[in-house]
N, C-alpha and C positions, 0 to 999 in steps of 0.2 A: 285652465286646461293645459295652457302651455306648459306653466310650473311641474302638475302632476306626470305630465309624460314624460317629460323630464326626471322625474324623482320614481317613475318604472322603469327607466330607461341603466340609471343606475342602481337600482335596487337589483337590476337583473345583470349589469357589467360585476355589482360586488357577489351576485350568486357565484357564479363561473369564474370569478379569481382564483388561480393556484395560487396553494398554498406556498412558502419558499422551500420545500423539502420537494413538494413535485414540481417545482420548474428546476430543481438541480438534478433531481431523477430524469423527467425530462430531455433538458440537454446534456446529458452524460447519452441516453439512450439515441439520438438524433444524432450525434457526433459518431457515434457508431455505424450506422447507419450510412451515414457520409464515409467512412472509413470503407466500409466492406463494399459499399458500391464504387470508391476509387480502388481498391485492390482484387475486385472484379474484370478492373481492364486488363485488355490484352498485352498492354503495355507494363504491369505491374509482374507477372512472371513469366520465366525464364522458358522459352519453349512455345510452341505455339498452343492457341489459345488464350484460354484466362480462368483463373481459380474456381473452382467452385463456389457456389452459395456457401455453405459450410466451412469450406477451407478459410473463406474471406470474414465469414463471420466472426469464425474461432481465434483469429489472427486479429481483427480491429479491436476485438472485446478483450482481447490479452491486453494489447495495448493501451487502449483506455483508461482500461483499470489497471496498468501500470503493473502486470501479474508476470508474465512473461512464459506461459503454458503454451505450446502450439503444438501443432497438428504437422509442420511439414517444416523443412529445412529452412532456416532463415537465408542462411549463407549462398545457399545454388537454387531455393526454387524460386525465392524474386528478384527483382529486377534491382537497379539502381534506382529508380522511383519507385520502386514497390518498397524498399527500404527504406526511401525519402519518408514517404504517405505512413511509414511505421511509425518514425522519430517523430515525425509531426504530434501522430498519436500519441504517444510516449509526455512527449513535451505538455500536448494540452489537458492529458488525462492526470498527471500527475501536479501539473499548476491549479488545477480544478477549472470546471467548464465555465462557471458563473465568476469567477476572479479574472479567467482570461477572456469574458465576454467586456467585464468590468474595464480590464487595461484598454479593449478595442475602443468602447464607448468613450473613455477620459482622452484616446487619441484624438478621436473623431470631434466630440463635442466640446473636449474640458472641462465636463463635471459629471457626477452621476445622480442620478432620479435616486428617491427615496425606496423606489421600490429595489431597484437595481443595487442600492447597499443593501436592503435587507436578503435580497437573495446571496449577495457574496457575503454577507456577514453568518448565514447558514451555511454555506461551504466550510471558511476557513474557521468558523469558530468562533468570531471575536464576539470580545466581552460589551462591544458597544457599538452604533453606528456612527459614532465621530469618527471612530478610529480606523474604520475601514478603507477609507481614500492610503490613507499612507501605510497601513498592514499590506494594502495590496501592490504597492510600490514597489514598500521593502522586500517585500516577496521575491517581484523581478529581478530587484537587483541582486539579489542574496545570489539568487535561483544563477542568475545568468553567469555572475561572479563566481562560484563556486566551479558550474558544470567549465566553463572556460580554462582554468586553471590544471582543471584536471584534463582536459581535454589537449594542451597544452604538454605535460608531462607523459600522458600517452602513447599523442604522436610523436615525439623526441627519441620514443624507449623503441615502439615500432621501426623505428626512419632508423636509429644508430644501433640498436642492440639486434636489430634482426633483417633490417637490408632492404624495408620494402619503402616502396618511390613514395616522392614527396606527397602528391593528392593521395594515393591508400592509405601514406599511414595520417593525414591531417583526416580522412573521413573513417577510421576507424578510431581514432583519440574521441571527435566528437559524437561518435555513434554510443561508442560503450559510455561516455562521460555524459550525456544526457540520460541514457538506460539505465546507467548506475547510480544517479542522485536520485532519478524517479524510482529509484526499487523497482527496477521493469525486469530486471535479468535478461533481455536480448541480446543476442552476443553472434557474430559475423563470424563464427567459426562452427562448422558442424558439431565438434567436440565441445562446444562451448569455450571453456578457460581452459580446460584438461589440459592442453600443450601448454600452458603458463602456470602450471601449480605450483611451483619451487621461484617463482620468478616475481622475487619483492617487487622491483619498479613498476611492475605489472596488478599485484595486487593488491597491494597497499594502497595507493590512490584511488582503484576501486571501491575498496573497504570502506575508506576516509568517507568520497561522495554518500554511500551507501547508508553510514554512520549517522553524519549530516543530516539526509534527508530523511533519514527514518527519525530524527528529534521532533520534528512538527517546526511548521514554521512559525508559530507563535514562541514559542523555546529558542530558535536560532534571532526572529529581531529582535528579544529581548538582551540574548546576551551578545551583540549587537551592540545594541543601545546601552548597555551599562560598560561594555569598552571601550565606546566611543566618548562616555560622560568621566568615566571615571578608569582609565585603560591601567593605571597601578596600585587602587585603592577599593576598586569593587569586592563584595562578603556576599557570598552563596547568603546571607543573610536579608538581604534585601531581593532574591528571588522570588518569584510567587508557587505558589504551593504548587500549578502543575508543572513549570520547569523544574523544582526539586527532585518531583517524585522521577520527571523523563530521564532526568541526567543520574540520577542515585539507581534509576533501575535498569538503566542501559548499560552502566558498568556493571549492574553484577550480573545482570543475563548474559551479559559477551564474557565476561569471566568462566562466570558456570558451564556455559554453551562452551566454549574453547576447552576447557579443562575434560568435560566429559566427555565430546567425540573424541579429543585426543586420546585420552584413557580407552575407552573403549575401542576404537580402530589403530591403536600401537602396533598390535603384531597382526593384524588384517594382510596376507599378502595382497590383495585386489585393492588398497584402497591407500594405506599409510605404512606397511608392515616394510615397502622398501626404502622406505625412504631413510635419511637422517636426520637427528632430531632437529636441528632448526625446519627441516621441510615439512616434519609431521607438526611442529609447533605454527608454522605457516600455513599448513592445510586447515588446522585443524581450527585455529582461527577464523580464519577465511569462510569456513563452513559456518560458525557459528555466526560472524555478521550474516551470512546470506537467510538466516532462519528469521533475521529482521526486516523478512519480506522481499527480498532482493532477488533471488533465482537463480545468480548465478551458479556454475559448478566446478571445481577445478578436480574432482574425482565422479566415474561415475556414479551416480547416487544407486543403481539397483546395485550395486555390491556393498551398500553398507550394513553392517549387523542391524540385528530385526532388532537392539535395543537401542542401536541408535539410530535408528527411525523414530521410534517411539519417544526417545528424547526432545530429538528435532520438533516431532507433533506437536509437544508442548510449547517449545520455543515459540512455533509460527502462530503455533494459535494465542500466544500473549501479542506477538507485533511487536510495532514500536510507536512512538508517541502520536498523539490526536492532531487533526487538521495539519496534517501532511503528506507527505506519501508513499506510507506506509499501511500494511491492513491488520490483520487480525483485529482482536476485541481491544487492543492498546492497553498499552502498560499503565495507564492511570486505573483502567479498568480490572487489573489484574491489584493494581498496589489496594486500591478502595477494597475488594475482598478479601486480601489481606489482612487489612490491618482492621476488619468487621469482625474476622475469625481470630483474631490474636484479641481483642476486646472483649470479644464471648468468650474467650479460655479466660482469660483475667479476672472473669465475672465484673465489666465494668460495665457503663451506661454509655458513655459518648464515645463515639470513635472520634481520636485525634491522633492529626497527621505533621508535625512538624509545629505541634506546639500552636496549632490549629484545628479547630471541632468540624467535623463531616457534618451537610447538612443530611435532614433524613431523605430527602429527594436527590441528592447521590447516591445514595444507597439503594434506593431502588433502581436508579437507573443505572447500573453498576451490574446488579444481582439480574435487570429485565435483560443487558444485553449478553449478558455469558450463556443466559438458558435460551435465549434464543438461539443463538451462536450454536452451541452443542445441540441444540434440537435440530438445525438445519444441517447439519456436518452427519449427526447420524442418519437423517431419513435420506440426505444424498447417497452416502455410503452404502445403506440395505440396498436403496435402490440401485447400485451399480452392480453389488453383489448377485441381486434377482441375473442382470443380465449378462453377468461375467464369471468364469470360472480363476479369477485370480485373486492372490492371498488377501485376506485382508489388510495385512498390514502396510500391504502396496497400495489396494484401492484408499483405506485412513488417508494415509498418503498424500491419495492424491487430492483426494476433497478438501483434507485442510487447505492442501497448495493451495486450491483453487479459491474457499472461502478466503483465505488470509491475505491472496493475492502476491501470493511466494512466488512463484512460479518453478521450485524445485519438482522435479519428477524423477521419478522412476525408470520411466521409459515406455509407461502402456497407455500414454494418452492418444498417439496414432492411433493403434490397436485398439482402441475404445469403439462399438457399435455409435451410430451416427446418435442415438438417443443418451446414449452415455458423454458425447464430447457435448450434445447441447445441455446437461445436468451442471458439468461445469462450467457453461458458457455461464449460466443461472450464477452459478456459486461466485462466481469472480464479482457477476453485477452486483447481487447481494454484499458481497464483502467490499467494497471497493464502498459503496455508498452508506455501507454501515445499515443493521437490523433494523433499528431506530428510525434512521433518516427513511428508512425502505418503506419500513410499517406507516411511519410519518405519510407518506406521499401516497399513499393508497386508502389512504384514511377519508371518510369525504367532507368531514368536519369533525372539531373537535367540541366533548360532549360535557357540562357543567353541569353537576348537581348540586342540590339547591339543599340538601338534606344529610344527613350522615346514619347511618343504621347501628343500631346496639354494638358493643363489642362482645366479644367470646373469644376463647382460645380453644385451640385442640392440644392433644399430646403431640409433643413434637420427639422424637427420638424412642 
């Protein structure tokens, strides 16, 4: 009797185990949660009172998901804790919730449970549970090393190039240099960057964090670890196929991306038309990292041509690399249909990528998350359209932002009906955890057939 109750006992602890997709859904959703009920208090803005339900929610779930869309002034409507309780967000939304529960747990205890690698080894990606004690290490240190340095140069440029005291400019260096490597785009200035468009020291380090943290952190300890083994001898030859694809497709996106706002807003008066060409080669730059999910703005974005918005569209909704922090569908996701559709023109069979064959199970998951991706971006959209009379090319706009976790706008997300800013609240959660991971965690088991059914084809085209 004893044994068998026992063996109900777990039979029914293994029914109601989450899966590792919903304890990262999960705690991404609970840390929110804790976010909007701290930026709730009286003490988080400016004036008396305390935020709304909405303002707080719209504001923790930017954060988390590391999007940078909000609803009210950063710079004057919170507080200096309400700005704290931001970074905080920013920091753990873009570390991931289960890597930073991970570092908490190796503080505390000095190892991690079985279970607890496998839930971080679903956040960051990894290829295995050995490897996740020191992926999530490296992570910290990369993470902390990088935002430091830049935070470092910041305050320097703050403190000597523009006059403000020593704690402003050390907590504006590290405000934007955590915002900037987590691709959050919050920025302590009501204009955003606008006042700093022409101003390299300003945004170039920006860029750089931005750059960084849009590779995925599997991409940055690899190359890492092969300058540390090998810091004058290392061959993009012994990379693995998704650092190639990150690093091969990140240059030519910031290429394309820089080259075509620039072209297209040259003679813009609103935007790039006054400038001189190193400031529109600056801008124009500048703009195209931020389409790598970043947010930031150094021009207003409702004055850019309606074809470079549509540019931009594209950009965000490619991203930038997997298991970091960065959103859209990610540039592996973009190169794999790629190089599906350059296979099908060639009339070949295997798709190969770097002198390496795709399995068919990338390929599906490649083709499941773009059509989901575009299915959610359009139904968000109609539905903003139902409740809004403005362009579409604003509202496109603003849902990729929101899917891709850009945090660029237009300017109509205040002016959004309360139902409309909670659609993007939706969109960021959705993009920030990925279709997959999303569908993943809503799933309530996963379903094995034992059989395989006839084949058939239809016409296709």
């Amino acid at each position: 009797m004893h044994s068998r109750a026992v063996r109900v006992r777990g039979n029914t602890a293994k029914r109601y185990r989450l899966h590792p997709a919903q304890v990262v859904v999960t705690g991404f959703a609970l840390t929110i949660l804790v976010g909007t009920a701290l930026l709730m208090l009286p003490t988080a803005r400016v004036g008396p009172g305390g935020a709304s339900f909405l303002e707080a929610l719209f504001t923790a779930t930017s954060a988390v998901c590391v999007t940078g869309l909000t609803v009210v002034d950063t710079a004057v409507f919170w507080t200096s804790f309400g700005q704290v309780v931001i970074l905080l967000l920013i920091q753990i939304g873009g570390f991931g919730i289960m890597s930073f529960a991970s570092v908490v747990g190796l503080a505390i205890a000095r190892k991690l449970s079985l279970r607890s690698r496998i839930t971080a080894a679903a956040e960051t990606k990894s290829v295995g549970l050995e490897d996740v004690k020191g992926l999530v290490f490296g992570v910290v240190r990369i993470s902390l090393a990088i935002e430091a340095t830049v935070a470092v140069l910041l305050a320097l440029r703050f403190m000597l190039g523009y006059g403000e005291p020593v704690g402003r400019a050390i907590w504006l260096g590290i405000f934007h240099s955590v915002s900037s490597f987590n691709n959050a785009g919050f920025a302590l200035f009501s204009d955003n960057l606008m006042g700093y468009a022409t101003d390299a020291w300003i945004c170039l380090p920006i860029c750089a964090a931005i750059i960084l943290g849009g590779l995925g952190f599997p991409v940055i300890v690899q190359l890492r670890r092969h300058l540390r083994a090998r810091p004058f001898s290392w061959s993009i030859r012994t990379w693995t196929m998704n650092t190639r694809i990150v690093i091969t497709g990140t240059l030519v996106l910031l290429i394309l991306g820089t080259a075509y706002i620039t072209a297209v807003e040259w003679s813009n008066p609103n935007t790039l038309g006054a400038l001189d060409w190193p400031g529109k080669l600056l801008v124009g730059f500048f703009q195209s990292v931020q389409t790598r999910t970043a947010g930031f703005n150094s021009v207003d974005i409702a004055d850019l041509d309606s074809a470079t918005l549509l540019g931009m569209d594209v950009l965000m909704l490619i991203g930038g690399g997997p298991a970091g922090t960065a959103g859209g569908i990610k540039i592996t996701t973009f190169a794999v249909l790629f190089f599906i559709l350059y296979t099908e023109v060639r009339g070949q069979v295997a798709v190969n990528v770097f002198g390496k064959r795709l399995s068919r199970a990338v390929h599906r998951e490649a083709i499941t998350i773009a059509l989901l991706a575009v299915g959610v971006i359009i139904a968000a959209t109609a539905a903003l359209m139902l409740m809004t009379d403005i362009s579409l090319d604003a509202l496109l706009f603003e849902a990729i932002s929101a899917f891709a976790t850009v945090g660029l706008s237009t300017g109509i997300t205040a002016g959004l009906p309360w139902e409309g800013q909670v659609i993007l609240i939706l969109l960021m959660f959705i993009g920030r955890l990925g279709p997959i991971t999303f569908a993943s965690a809503i799933a309530l088991r996963e379903r094995h057939t034992t059989y395989e059914l006839p084949k058939e084809r239809p016409i296709i085209g």
